[in-house]
ZATORKE-939653 format. One record per residue: residue in one letter; z, x negated, y negated of N, C-alpha, C, O in turn. Coordinates in steps of 0.001 Angstrom, whole numbers, padded with zeros to 6 digits, always signed. Atoms other than C-alpha are relative to their C-alpha. Layout:
BEGIN
aZXYZXYZXYZXY/...
% end
This chain:
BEGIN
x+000110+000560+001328+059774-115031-097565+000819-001273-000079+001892-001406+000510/x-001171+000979+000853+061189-118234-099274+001080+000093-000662+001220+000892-001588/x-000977+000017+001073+064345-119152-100519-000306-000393-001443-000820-001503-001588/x+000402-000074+001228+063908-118618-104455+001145+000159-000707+001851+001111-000373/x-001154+000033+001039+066545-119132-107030-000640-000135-001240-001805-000480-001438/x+000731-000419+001010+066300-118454-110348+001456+000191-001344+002224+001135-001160/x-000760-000589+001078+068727-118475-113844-000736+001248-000267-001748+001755+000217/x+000186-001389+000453+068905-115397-115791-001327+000704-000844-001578+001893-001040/x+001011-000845+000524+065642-115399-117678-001216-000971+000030-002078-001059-000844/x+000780+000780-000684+063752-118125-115386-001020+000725+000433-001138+001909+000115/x+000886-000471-001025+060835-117670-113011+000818-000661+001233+001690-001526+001139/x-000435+000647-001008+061484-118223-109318-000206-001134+000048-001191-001619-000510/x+000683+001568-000520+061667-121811-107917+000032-000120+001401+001083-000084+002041/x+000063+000359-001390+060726-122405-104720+000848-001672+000400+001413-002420-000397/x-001147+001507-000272+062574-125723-102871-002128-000879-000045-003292-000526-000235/x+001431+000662-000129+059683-128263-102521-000990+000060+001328-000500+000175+002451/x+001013+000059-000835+056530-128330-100528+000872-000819+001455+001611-001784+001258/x-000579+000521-001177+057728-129070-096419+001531-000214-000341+002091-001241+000043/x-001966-000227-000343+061693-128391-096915+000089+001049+000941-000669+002012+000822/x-000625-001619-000978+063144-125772-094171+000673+000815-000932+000824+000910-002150/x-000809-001227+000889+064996-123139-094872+001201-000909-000721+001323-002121-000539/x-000769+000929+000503+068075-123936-097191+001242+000495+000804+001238+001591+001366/x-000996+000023-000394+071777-124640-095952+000722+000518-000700+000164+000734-001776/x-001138-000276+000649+075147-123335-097267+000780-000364+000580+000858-000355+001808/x-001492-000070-000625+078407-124158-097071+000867+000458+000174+001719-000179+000793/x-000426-001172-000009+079941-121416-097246-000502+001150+000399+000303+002081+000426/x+000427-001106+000131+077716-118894-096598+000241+000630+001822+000479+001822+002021/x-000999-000770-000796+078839-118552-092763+001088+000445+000042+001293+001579+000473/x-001213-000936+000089+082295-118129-093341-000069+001384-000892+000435+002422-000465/x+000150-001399+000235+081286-115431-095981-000229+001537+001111+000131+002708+000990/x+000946-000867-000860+079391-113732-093023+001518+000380+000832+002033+001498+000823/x-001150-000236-000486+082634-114378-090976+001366+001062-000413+002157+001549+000395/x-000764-000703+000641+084762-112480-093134-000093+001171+000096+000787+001980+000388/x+000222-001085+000244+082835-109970-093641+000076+001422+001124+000165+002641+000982/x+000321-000476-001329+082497-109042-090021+001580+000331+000709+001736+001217+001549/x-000832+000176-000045+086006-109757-089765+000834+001438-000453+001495+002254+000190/x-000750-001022+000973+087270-107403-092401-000740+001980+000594-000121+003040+000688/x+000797-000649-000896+084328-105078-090668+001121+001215+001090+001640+002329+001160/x-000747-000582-001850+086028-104355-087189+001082+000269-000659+000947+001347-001238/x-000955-000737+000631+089129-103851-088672+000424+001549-000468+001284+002369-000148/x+000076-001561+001095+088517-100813-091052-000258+000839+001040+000441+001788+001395/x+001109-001016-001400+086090-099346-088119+001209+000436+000792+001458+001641+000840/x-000542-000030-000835+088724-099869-085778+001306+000341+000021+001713+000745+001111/x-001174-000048+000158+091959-099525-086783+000388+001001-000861+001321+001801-000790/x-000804-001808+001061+092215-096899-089601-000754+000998-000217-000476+001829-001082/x+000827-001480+000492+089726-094362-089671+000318+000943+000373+000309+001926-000368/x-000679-001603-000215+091203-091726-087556+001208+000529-000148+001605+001612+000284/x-001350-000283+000672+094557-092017-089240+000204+000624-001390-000211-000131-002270/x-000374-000554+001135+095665-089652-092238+000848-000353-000677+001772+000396-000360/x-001333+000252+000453+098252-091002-094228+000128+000955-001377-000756+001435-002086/x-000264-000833+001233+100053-089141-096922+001136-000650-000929+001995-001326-000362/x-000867+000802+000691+102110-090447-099806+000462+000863-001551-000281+001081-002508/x-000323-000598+001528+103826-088746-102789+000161-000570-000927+000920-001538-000884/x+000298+000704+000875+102893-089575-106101+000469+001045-001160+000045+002190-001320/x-000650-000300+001028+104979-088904-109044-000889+000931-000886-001778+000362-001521/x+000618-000447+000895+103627-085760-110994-001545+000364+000811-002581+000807+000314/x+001543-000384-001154+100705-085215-108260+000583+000800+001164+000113+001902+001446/x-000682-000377-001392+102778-084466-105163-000958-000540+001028-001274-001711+000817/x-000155+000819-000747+101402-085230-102264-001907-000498+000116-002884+000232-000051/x+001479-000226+000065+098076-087235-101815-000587-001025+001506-000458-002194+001869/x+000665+000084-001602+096429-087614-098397-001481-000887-000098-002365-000726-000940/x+001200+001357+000274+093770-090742-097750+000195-000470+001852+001043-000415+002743/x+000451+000871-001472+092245-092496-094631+000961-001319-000071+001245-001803-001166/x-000733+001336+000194+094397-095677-093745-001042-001202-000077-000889-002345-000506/x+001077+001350-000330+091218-097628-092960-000393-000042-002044-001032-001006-002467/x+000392+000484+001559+090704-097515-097136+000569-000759-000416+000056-001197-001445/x-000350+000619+000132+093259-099722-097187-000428-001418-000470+000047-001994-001449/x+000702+001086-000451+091050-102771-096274-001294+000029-000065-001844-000861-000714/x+001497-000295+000353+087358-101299-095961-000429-000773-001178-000950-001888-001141/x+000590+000431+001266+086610-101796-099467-000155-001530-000298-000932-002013-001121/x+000433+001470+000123+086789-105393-099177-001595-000446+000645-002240-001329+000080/x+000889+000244-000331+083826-105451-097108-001137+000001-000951-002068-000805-000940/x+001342+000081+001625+081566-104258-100746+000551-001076-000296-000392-001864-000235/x-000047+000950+000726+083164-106932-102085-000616-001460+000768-001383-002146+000093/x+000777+000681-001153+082001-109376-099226-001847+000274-000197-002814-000482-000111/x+001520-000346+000232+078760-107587-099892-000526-000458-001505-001573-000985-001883/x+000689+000223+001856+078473-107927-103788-000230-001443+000212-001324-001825-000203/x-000582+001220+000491+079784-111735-103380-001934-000527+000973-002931-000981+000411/x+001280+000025-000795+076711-112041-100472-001165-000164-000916-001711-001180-001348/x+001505-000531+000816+073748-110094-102430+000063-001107-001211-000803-001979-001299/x+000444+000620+000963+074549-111710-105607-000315-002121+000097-000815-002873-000739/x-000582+001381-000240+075109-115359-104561-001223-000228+001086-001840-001247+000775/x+000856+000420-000752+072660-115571-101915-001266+000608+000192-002171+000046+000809/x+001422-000827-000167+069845-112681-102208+000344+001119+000539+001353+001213+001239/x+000004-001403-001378+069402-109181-100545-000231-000525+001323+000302+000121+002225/x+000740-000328-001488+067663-110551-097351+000952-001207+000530+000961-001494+001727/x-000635+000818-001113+070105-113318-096722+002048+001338+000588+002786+001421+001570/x-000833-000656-000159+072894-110670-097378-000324+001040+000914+000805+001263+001351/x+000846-000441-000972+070866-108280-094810+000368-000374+001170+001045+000307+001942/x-000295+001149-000989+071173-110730-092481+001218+000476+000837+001174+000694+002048/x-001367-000049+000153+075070-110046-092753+000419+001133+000468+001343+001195+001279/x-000308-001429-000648+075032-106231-092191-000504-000374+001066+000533-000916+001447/x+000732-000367-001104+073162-106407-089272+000909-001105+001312+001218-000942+002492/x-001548+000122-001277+075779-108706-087651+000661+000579+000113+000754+001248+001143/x-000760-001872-000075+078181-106161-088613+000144+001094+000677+000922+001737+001382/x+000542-001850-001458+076578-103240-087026+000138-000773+001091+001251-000788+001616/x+000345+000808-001462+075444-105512-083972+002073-000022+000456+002660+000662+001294/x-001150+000109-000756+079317-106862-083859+000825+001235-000234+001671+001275+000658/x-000874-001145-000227+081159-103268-084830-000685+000628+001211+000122+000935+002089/x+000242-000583-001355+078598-101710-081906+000763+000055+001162+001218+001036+001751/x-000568+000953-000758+080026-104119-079669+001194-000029+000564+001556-000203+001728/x-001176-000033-000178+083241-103820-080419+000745+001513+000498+001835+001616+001060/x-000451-001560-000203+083504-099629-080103-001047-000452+001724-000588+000359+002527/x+000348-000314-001311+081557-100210-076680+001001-000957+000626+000862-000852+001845/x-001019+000464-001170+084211-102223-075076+000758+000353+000064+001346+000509+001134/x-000899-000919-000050+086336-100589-076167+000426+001530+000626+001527+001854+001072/x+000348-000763-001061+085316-097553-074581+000274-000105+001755+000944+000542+002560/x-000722+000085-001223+085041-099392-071502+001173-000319+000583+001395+000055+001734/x-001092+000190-000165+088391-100773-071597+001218+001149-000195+002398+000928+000076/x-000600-001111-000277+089686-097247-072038-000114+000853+001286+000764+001512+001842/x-000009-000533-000812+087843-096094-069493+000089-000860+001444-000488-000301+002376/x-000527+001222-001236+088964-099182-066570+001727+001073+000568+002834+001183+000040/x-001694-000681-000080+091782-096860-064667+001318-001156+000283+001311-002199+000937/x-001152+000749+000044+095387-098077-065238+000569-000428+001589+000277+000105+002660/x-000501+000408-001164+097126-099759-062682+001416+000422+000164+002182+000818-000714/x-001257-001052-000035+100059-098464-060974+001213-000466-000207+001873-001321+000382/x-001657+000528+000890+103178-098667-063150-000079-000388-001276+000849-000568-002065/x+000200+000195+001650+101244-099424-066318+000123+001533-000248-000378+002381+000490/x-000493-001124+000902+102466-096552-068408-000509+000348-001724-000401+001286-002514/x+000946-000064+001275+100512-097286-071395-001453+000931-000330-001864+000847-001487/x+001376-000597-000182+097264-095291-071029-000033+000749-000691-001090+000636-001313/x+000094-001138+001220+097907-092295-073404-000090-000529-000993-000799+000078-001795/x-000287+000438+001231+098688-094539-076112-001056-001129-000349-001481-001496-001445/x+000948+000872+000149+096382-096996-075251-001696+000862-000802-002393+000573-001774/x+001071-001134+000329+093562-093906-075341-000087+000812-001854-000981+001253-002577/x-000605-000271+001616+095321-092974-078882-000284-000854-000818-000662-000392-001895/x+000706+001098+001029+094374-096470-080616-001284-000111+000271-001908+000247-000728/x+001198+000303-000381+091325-097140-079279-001195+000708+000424-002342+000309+000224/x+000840-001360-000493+089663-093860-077687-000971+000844-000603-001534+001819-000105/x+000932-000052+001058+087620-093508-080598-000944+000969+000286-001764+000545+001100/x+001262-001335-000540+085222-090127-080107-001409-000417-000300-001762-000920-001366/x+001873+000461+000336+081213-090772-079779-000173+000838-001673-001190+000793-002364/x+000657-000444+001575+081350-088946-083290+000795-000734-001253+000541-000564-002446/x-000476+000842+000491+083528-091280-084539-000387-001495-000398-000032-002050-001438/x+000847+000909-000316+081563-094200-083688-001243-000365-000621-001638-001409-001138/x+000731+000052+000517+078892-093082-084574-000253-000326-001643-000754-001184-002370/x-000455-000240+001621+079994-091514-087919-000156-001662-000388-001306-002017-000644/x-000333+001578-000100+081305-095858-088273-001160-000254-000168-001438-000418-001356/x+001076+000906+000211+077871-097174-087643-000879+000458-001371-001198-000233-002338/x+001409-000397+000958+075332-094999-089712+001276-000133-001528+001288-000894-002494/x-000475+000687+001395+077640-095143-092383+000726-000878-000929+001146-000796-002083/x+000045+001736+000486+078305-098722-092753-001125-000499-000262-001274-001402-001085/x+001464+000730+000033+074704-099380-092323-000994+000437-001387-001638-000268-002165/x+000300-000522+001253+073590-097074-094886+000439-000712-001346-000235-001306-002187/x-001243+000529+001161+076656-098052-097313-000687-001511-000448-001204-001852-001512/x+000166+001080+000300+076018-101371-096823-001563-000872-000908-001817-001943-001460/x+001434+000766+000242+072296-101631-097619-000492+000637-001197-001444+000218-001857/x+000195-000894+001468+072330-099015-100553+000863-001465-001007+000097-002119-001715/x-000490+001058+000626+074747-101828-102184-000366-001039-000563-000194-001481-001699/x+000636+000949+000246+073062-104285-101831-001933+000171-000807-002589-000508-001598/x+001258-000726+000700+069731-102654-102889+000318-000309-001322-000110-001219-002031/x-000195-000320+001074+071178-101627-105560+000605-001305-001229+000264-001215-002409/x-000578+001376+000295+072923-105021-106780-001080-000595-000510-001133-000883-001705/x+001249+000857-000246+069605-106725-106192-000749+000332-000920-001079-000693-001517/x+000764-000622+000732+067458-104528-108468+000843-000249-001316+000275-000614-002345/x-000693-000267+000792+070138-104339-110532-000041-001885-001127-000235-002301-002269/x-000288+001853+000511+070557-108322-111461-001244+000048-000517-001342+000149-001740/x+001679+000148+000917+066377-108487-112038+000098+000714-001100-000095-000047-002048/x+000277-001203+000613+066407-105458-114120+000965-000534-001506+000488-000721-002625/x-000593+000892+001465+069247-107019-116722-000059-001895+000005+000730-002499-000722/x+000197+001066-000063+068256-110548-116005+001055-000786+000162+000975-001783-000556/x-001299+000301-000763+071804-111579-114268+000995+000624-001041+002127+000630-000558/x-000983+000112+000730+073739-110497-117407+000705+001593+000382+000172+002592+000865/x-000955-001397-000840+076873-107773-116646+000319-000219+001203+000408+000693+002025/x-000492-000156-001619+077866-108886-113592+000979+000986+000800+000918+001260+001999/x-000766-001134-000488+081007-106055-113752-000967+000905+000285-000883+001526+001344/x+000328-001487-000212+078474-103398-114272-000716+000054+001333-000510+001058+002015/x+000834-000359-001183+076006-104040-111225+001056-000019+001050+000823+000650+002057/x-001366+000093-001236+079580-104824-109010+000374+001182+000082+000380+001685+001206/x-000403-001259-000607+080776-101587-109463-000929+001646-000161-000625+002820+000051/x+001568-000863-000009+076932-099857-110145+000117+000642+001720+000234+001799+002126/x+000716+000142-000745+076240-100688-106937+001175+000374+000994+000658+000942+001955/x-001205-000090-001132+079800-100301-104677+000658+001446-000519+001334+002006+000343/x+000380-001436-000146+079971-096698-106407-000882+000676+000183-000700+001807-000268/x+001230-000699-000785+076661-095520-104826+000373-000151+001461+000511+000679+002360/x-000118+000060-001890+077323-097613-101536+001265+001083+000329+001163+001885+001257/x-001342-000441-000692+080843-096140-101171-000412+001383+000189-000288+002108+001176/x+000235-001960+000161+079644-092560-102366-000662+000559+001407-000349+001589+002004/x+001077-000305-000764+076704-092858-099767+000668-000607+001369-000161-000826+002252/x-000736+000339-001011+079257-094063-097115+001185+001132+000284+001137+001581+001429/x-000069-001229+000028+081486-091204-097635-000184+000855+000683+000326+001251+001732/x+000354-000931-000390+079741-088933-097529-000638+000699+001617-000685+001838+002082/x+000686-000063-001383+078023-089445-094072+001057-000360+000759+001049-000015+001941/x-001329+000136-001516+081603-090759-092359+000558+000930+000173+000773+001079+001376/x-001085-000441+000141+083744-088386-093103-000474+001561+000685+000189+002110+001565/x+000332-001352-000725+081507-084820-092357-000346-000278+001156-000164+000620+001978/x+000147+000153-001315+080235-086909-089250+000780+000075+000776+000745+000827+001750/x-001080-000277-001011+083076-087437-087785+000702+000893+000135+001064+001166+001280/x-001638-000866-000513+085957-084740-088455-000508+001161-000378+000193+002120-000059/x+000248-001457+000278+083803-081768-089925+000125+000631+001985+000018+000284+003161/x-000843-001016-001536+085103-078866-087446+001058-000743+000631+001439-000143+001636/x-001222+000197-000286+088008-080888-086731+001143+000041-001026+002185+000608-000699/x-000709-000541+000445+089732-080930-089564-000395+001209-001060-001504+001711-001247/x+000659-001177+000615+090209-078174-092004-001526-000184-001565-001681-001335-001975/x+000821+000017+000908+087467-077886-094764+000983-000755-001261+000793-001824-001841/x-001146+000542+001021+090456-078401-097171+000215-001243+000209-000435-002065-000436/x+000178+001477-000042+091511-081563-095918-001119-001434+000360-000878-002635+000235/x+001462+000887-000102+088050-083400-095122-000612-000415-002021-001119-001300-002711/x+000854+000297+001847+087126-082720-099053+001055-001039-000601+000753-002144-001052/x-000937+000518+000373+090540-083683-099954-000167-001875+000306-000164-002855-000439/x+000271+001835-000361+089991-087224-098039-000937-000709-000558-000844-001822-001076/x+001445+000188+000371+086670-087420-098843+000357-000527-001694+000130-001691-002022/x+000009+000381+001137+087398-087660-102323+000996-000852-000936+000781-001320-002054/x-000547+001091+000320+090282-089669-102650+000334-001324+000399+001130-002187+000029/x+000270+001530-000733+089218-092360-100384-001215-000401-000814-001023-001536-001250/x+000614-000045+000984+086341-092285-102517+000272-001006-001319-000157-002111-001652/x-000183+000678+001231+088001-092725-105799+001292-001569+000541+001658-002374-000315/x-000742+001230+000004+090482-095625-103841-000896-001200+000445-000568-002382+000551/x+001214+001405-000528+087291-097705-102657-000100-000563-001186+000073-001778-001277/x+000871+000498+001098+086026-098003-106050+000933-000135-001052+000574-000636-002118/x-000982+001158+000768+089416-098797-107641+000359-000995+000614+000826-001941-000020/x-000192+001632-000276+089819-101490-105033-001132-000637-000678-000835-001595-001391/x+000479+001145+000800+087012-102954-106441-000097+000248-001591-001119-000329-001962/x-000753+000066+001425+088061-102392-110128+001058-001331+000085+000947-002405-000505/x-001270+000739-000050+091276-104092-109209-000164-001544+000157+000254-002559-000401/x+000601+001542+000023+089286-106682-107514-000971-001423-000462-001361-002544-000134/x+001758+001032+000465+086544-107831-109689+000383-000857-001085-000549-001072-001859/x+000028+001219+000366+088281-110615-111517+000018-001481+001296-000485-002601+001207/x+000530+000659-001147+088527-112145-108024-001094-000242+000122-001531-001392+000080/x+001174-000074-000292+085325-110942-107369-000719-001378-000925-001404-002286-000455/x+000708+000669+001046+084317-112783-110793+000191-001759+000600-000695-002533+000962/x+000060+001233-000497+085731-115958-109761-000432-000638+001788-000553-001741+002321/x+000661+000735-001649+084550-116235-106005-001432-000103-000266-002181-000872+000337/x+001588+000276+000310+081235-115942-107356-000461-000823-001038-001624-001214-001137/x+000294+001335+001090+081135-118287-110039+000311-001335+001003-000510-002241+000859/x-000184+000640-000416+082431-120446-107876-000956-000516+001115-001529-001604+001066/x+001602+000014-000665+079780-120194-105223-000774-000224-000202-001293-001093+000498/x+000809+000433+000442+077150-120073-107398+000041-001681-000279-001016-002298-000144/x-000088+001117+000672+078549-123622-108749+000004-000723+001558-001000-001416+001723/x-000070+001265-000673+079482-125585-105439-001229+000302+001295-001258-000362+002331/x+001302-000646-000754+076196-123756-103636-001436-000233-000418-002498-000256+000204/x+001309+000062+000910+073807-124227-106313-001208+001169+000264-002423+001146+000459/x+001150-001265-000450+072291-120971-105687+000620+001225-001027+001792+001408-001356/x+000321-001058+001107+071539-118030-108147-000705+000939+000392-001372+001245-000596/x+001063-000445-000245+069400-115761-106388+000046+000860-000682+001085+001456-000965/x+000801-000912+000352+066883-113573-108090-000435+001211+001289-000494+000557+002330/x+001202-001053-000771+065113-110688-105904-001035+000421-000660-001421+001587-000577/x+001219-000929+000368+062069-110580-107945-001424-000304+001136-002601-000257+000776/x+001239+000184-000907+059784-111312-104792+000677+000014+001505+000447-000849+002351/x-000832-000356-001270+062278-109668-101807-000844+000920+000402-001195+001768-000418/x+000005-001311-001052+060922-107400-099019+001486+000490-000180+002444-000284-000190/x-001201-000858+000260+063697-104761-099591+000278+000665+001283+001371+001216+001412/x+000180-000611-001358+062695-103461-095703+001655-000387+000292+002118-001446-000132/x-000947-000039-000445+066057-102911-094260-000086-001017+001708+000835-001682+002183/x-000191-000346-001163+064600-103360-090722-001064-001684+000596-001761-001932+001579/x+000310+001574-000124+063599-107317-091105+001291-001050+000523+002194-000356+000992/x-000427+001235-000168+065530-110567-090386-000037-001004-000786+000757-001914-001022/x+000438+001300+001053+063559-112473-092784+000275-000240-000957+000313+000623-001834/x-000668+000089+001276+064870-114352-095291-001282-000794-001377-000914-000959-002540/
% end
């Protein structure tokens, strides 16, 4: 399809007869970020538990990778709304491609035997050693997460004709998160940890995704006004292939 932009209670406009596709100036580093912030979460905090006592709660137990994750919806909202579903599309699918990437070298660089007198190898196997259900868990439910979000964003903007921008931001990044969740957390550690603590995580990594983006959506508000303005782009999705399993923008 064509790039199509569109105010809030426009028709699409196409660019003119024989233009290419359109440019951004920003819209790789968005991609960069996102991919950025990506590997991170995947990689660095998901199989860590942290626990923290909270005044009048006692003690409350959360993934460390929630720390940071949640920026990636916001990377996603700022995407979908600012540039379309299928250029934001685009974006997951580097994502997956570069988190794949990054859990398979990792692998092999765990499994390269140490040399003699390196003493690191247990610990090395401890950050990085990541279990094929771990991995997995990581991909399908980033890929999912990510494309329910944006779905949902996308529909969401046509449907009130851009107006509410809080409500489709956190419409749409409490479904993805829910539907991310739910598929990381029993993929990976059901039968490892206890039933008790999987729900326990499960549900207050949950409710800390979707107060990072509470917390963050006057940011949010201004990175996207801002975009829209020095981008000149508004996208609509009222004439998107919604196919997950395209390229095309």
């Amino acid at each position: 399809m064509t790039s199509r932009s569109a105010g809030p209670a426009g028709d699409d406009n196409s660019g003119a007869p024989g233009q290419g596709e359109r440019t951004y100036r920003y819209y790789d580093l968005v991609m960069a970020g996102f991919v950025c912030v990506l590997l991170c979460s995947n990689l660095i905090g998901p199989a860590k538990v942290a626990e923290i006592d909270l005044p009048g709660y006692g003690a409350f137990a959360f993934g460390a990778g929630v720390l940071f994750f949640p920026i990636s919806y916001v990377f996603g909202d700022v995407l979908t709304e600012v540039y379309g579903y299928a250029r934001a599309r685009r974006v997951v699918w580097a994502g997956f491609a570069a988190l794949a990437f990054a859990s398979f070298m990792a692998w092999v660089v765990v499994q390269l035997p140490p040399a003699a007198g390196w003493e690191n190898q247990a610990a090395y196997e401890t950050i990085f050693g990541a279990t094929p259900r771990i991995v997995a868990a990581s991909l399908i439910a980033f890929w999912a997460g990510e494309f329910v979000n944006a779905y949902v964003l996308a529909r969401m903007k046509v449907h009130t004709q851009g107006r509410g921008l809080w409500a489709r931001m956190l419409g749409s990044t409490g479904v993805g998160q829910g539907v991310d969740t739910l598929i990381f957390y029993p993929v990976a550690f059901y039968g490892v940890w206890s039933n008790e603590l999987l729900l326990a995580v499960m549900g207050a990594n949950y409710l800390m995704k979707v107060g990072w983006e509470i917390v963050a959506l006057p940011f949010t508000y201004r990175i996207v006004n801002w975009l829209k303005r020095v981008e000149h782009e508004d996208h609509f999705d009222r004439r998107t292939d919604f196919n997950p399993f395209t390229l095309k923008t």
